[in-house]
NUFIGU-476674 format. One record per residue: residue in three letters; x, y, z of N, C-alpha, C, O in turn. Coordinates in steps of 0.02 Angstrom, whole numbers, plus 50000, padded with zeros to 5 digits. Example, Ala and Ser with C-alpha at 12.3 -4.5 7.8 and 13.67 -1.06 7.14 Angstrom:
ala506604971650390506154977550390506604983550390507124983450423
ser506424988850354506844994750357506455000250394506705005750402
This chain:
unk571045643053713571185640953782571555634353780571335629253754
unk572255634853816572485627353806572215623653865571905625453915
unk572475616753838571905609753888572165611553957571745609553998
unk572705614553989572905615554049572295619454081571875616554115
unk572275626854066571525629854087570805627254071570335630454095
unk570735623954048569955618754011570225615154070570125618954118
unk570535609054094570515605654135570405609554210569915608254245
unk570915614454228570655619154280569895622254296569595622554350
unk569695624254233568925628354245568285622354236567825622454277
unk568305617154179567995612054195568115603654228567795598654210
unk568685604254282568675599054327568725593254287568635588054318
unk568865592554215569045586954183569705587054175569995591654147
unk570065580354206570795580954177570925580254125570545577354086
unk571815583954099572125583554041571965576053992571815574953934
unk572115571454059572245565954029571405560753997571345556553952
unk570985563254036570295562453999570045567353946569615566153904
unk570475574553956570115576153871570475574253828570185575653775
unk571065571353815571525567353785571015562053770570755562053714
unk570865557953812570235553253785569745555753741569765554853680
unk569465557653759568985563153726569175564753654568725564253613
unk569695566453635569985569753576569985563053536569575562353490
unk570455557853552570635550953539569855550353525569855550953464
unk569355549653539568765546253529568265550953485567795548453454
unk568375557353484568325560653441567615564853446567285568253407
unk567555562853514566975568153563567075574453566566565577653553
unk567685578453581567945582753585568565583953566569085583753599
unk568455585553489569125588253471569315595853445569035598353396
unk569915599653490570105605253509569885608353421569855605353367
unk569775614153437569435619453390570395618653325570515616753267
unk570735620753372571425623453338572055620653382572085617553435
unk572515622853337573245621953373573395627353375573085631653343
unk573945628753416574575634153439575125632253377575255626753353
unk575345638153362576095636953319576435632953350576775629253314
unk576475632253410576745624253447576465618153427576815613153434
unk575955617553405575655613353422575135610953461574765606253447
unk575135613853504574775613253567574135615553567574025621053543
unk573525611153598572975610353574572495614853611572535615653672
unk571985617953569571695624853596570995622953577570765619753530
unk570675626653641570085623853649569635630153621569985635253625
unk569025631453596568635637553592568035637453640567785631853645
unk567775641453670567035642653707566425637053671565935634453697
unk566625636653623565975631753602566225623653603565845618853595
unk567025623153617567195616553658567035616453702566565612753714
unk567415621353767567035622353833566275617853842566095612653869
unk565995622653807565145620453803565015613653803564735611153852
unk565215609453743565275602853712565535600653793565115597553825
unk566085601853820566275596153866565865597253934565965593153979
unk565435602253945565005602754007564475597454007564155594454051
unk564515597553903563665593053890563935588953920563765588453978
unk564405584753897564695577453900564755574153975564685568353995
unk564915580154009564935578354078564345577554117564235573754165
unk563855583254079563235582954129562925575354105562565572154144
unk563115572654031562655565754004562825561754032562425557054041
unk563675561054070563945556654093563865554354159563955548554178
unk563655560254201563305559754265562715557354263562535555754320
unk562295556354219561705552354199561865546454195561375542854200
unk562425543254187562485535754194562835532854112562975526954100
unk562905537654073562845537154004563635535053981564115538953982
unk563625529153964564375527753941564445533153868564045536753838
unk565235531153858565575537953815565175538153751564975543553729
unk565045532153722564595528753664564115535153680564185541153674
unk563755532053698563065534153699563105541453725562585544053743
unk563605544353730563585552053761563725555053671563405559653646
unk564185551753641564225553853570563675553953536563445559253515
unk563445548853528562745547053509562205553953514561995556753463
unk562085555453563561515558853583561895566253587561625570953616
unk562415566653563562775573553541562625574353482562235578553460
unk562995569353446562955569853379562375567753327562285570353272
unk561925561753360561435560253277560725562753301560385562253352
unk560695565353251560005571053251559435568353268558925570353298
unk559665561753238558735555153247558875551953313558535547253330
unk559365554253353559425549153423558725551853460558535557653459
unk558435547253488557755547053516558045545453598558245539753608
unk558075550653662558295547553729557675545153768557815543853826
unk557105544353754556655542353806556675533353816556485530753868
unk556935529353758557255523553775557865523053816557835519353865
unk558385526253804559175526453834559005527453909559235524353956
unk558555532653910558445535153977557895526854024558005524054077
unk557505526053988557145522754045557685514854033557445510254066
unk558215513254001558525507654012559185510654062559485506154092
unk559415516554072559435518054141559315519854191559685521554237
unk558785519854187558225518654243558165511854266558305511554326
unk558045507054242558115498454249558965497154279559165494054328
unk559255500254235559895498554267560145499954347560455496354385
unk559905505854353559945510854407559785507554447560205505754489
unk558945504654450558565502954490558825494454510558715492454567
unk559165489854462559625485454480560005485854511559975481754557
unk560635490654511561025490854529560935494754625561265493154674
unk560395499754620560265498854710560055492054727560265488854775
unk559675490354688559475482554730559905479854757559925478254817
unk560415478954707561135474054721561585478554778561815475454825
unk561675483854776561795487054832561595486754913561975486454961
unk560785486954913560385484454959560275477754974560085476755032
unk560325473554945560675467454980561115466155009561145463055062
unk561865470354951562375467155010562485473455069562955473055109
unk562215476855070562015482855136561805477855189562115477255242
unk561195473755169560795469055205561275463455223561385460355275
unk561465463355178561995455055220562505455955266562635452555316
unk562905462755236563225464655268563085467755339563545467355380
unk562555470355357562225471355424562145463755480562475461955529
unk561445460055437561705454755463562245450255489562145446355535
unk562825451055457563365447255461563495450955536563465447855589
unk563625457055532563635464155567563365461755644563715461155694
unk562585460655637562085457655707562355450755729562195448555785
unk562545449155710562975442055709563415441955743563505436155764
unk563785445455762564405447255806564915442955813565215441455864
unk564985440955755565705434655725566375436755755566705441755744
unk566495431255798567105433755827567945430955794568495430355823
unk567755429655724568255425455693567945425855613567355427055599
unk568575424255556568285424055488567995417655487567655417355436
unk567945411355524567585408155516567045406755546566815401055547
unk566785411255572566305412755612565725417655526565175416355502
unk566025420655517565905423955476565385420855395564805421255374
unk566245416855365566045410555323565355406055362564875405155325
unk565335404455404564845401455430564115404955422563675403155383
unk564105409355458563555414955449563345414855367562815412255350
unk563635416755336563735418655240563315411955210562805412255177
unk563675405355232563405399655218562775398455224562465396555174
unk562415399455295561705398855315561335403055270560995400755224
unk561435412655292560825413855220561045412555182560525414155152
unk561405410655137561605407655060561095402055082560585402155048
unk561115397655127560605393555112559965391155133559665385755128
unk559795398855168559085401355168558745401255120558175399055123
unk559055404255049558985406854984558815400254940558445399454892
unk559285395254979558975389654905558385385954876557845384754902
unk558625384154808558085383454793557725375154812557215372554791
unk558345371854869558315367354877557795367354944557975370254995
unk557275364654944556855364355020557205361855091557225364355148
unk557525354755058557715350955108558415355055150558485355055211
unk558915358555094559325365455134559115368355178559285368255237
unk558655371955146558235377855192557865376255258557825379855307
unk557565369255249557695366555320558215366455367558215368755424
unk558795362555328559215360955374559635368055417559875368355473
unk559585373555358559765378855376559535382655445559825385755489
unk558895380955429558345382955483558435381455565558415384655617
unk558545374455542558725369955624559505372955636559695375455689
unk559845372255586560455372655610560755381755629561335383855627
unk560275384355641560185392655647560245394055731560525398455764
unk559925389355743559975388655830560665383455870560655377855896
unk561205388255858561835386555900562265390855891562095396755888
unk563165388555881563505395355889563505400655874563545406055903
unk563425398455804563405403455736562805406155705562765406155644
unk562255408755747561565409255745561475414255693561785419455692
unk560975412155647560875416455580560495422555627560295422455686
unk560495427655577560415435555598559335434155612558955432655565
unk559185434955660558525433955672557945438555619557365437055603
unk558295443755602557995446155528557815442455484557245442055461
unk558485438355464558345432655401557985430355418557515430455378
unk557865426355487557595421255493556795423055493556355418855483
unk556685429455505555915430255503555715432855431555165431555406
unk556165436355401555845436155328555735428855273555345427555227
unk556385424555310556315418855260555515414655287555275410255251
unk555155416855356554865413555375554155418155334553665414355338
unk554015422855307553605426055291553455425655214552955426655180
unk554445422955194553985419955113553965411655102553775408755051
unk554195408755158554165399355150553585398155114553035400155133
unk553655395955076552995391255042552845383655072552305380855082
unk553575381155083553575374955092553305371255181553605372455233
unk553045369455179552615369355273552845365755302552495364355350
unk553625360855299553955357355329554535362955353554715363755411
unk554865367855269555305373055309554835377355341555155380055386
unk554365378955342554035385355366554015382255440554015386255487
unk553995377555450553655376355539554375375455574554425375755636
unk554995374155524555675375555546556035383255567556415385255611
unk555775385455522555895393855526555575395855591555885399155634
unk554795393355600554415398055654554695396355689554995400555722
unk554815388155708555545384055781555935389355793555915392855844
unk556255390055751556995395455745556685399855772556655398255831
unk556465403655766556225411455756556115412555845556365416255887
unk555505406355845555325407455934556065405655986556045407256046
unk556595402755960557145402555999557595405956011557965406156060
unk557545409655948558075416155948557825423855998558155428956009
unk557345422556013557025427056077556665432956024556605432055964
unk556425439656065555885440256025556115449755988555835455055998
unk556675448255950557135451955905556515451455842556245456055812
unk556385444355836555895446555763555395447355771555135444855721
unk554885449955811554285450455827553975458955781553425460555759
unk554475461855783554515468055745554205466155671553695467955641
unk554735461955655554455462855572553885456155565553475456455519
unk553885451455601553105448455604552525452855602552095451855558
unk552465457255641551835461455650551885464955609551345467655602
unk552475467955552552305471255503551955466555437551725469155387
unk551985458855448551965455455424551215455055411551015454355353
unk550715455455470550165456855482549705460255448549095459355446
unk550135465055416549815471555366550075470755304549915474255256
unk550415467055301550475463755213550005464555186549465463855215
unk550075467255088549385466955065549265459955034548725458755007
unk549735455455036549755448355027549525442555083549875440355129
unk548825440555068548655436155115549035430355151548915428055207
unk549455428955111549675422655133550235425655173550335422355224
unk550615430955166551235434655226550945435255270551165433555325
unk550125438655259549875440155324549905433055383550095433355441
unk549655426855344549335422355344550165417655413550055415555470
unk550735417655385551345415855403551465421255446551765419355496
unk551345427955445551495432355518551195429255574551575427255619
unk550625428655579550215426655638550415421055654550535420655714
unk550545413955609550665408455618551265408555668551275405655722
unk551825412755637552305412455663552455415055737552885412455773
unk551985421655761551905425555814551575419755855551805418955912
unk551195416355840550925410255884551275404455907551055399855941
unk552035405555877552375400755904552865402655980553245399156014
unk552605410455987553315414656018552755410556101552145409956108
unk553215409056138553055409156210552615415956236552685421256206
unk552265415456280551885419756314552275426256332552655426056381
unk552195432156294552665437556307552245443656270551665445656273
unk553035446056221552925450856186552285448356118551985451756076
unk552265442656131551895439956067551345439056091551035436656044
unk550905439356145550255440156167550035443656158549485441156150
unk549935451656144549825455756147549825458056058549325461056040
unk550325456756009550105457855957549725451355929549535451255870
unk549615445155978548895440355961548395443955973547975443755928
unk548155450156051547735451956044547485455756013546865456156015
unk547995461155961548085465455925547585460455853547035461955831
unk547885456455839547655452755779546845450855786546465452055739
unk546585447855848545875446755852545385453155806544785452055796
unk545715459455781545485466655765545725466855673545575471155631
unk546125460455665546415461955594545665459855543545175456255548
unk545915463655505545455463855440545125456755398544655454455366
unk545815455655426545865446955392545715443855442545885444255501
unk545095438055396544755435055455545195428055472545195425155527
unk545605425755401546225420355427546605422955486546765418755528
unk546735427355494547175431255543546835429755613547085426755661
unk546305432055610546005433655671546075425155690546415423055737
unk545705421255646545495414855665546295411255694546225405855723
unk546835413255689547475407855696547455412655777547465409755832
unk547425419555770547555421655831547285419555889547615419255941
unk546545417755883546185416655932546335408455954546245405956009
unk546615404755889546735398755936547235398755972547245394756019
unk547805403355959548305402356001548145407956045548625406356080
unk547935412256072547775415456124547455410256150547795407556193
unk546735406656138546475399556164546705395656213546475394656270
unk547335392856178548035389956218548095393456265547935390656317
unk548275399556269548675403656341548015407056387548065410956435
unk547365404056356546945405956422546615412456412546225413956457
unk546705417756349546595422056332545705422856313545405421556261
unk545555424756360544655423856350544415427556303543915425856270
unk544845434756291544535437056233544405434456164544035436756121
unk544795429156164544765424656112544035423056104543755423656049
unk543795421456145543205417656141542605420056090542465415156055
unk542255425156075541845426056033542005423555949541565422455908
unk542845423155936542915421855863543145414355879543375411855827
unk543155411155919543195405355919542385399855919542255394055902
unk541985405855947541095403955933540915403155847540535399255818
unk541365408655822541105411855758541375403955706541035400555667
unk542035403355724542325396155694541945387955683541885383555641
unk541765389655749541325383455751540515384255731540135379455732
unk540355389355716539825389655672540025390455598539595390155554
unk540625391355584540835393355511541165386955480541365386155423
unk541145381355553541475374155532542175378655500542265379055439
unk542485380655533543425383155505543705379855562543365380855612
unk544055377255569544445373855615543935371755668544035372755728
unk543665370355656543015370155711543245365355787543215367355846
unk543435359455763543675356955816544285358555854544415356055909
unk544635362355825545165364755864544815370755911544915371055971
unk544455374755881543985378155911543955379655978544105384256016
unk543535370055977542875368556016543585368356063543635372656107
unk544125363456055544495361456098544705367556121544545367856180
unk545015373256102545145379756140544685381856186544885385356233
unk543785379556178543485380956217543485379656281543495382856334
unk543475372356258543505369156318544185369556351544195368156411
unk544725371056323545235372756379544945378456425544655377656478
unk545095384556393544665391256419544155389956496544155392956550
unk543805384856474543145381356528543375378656594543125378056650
unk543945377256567544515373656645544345377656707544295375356763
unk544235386856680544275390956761543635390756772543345394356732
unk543325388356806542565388856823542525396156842542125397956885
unk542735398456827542425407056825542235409856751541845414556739
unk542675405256697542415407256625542015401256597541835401456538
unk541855395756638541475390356606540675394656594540455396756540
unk540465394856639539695397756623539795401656559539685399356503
unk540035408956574540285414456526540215410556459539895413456415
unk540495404256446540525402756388539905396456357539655395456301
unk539845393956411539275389756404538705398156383538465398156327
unk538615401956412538025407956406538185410356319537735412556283
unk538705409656303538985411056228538655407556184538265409656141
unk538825401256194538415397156160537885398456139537645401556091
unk537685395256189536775395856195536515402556178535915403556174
unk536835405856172536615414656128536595412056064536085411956029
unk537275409456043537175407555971536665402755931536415403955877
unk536565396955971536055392155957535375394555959534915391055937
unk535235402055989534495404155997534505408055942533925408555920
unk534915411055909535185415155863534615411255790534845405755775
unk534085412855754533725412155707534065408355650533905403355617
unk534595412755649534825412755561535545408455575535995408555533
unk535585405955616536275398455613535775391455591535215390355615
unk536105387555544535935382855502535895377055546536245376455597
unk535535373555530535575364955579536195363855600536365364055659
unk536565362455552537245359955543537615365855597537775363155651
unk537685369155596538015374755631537935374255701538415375155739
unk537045372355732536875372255798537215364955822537655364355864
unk536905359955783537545353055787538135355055806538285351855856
unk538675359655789539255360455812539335364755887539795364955928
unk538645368055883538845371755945538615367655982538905367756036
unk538095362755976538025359256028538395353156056538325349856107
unk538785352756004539475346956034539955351256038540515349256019
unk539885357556061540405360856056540395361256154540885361956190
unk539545360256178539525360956259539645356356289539545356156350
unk539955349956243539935343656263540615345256329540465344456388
unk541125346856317541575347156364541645353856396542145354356431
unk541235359556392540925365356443540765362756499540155361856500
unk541135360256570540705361056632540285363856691540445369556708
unk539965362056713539635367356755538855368956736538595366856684
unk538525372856781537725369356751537555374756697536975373556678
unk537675377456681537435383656639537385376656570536925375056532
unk538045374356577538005368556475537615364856499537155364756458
unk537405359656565536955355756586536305355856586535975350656578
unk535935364056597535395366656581535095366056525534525363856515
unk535755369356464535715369456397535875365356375535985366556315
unk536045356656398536095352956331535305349956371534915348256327
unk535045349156433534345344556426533995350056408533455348156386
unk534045355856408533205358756334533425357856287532965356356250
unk534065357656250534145354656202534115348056151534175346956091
unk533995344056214533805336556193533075334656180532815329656155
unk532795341656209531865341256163531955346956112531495350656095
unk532585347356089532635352456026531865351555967531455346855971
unk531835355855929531175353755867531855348955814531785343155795
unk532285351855805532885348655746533065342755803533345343155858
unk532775337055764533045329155767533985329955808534235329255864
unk534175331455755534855330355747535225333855815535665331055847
unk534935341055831535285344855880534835339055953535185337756002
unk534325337155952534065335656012534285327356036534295325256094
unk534415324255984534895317755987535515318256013535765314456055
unk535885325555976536665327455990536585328056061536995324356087
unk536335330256091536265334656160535955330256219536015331556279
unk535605324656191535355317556229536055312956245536195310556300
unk536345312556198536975307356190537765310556240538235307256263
unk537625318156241538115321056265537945320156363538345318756408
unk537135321556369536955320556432537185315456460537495314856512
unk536955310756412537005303956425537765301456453537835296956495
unk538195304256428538925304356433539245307056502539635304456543
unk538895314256499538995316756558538795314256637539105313156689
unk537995313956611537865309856689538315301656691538445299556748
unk538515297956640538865294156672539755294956705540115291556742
unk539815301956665540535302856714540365303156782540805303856825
């Protein structure tokens, strides 16, 4: 068969089995009294292998190789293109990713563009004080793609850029709230830990609602950031894991202070003063623990905490019945 029909029936051109021959992968069975180079069925064969090895990723080398030497072993060749493979989508899927971004960006000029390119380039560095400035400087013309800005906010380590990112994030409106809450279910505490943080920065909206979602997360860091910032916006359901804090001394005084915001509506002051005092009757909370709840009624108004701090000031524990004397004492002089 000359190389004209071999190129026709197996889709390899003339001019690559010419390579082939030259390299000495495939060289024609015979010549023609012309000259002219003739292929046999068991070339055929040989160049299907070559092609099918080559669609594997397999440079020409290594397609010879594993033709020809008897001791070639492929379960190495193969899993180092596998690594390769698996590099080379990565690098693909990035610039897919940047290129999208750039994309959400809606650059109305190449230097609009360059601009954009610049910022995540220096999202990425390894410089902190960049990645700040990057951060702040995300909110104006040339506004980085709100994606970036919430993934770079989910791996910040650094807590000067990280509280820059969440800035950003809550200004750019609530585009990243999506991948925050996937952030939530990270099996990495600390993503989880920067989702919530960051969802607590968003204004009263779409981000209320996956705070109340979080009061239910697994993670009790989670729950505990949610409930203070639900706290802030008045969110009463907050209230039982903000009891649990101040007996667990975890942020305790920020807590107490969410409480006592909460207490402002005299329709949830009692409600919460009655919380309390559930917990303080509660057996198995430690001295130390009732101490916190009971300066925790110090700024609860309304008589339900008034009731409960004078029986509390003939407490049997010294310490809770002093706490609760000194708070009276305070109160009746406002």
């Amino acid at each position: 068969m000359l190389i004209g029909d071999v190129a026709r029936r197996s889709g390899v051109s003339a001019r690559m089995l010419r390579h082939y021959d030259s390299l000495g992968l495939v060289q024609p069975t015979g010549r023609t009294g012309a000259g002219y180079r003739e292929y046999s069925s068991e070339d055929m064969r040989r160049i299907f292998h070559i092609e099918s090895l080559r669609s594997l990723g397999l440079s020409l080398s290594d397609v010879g190789r594993a033709l020809d030497d008897q001791g070639f072993a492929p379960a190495e060749l193969v899993a180092d293109l596998i690594r390769q493979t698996r590099e080379r989508i990565a690098s693909e899927t990035e610039l897919l990713t940047r290129l999208r971004r750039i994309g959400a960006a809606e650059p109305a000029d190449w230097e609009d563009i360059l601009q954009t390119v610049a910022l995540l380039q220096a999202l990425k560095s390894q410089s902190a004080g960049k990645r700040q400035r990057a951060a702040l400087s995300s909110v104006g013309e040339v506004p980085v793609p709100v994606e970036a800005l919430a993934e770079a906010a989910l791996s910040e380590t650094d807590p000067n850029v990280a509280g820059a990112l969440r800035w950003a994030l809550a200004q750019s409106g609530e585009g990243g709230l999506a991948l925050l809450a996937a952030g939530l279910g990270s099996p990495a505490a600390e993503v989880r830990k920067r989702a919530v943080q960051s969802i607590a920065e968003f204004p009263d909206g779409a981000a209320t609602p996956l705070l109340r979602d979080a009061l239910a997360n697994p993670d009790i860091v989670v729950r505990r950031y949610a409930a203070l910032a639900l706290g802030a916006r008045g969110g009463a359901d907050a209230v039982p894991t903000l009891i649990d804090m101040v007996v667990a001394e975890a942020n305790d005084v920020d807590a107490a202070d969410a409480l006592s915001a909460l207490a402002s509506d005299p329709a949830s002051a009692d409600q919460i003063a009655a919380r309390l005092v559930d917990r303080l009757a509660h057996g198995t909370v430690e001295s130390s623990a009732r101490r916190r709840l009971t300066q925790a009624l110090a700024d609860i108004p309304g008589s339900t905490a008034s009731r409960a701090l004078a029986a509390l000031s003939h407490d049997e524990d010294r310490a809770v019945a002093y706490t609760a004397a000194y708070i009276l004492g305070i109160r009746d002089a406002r």
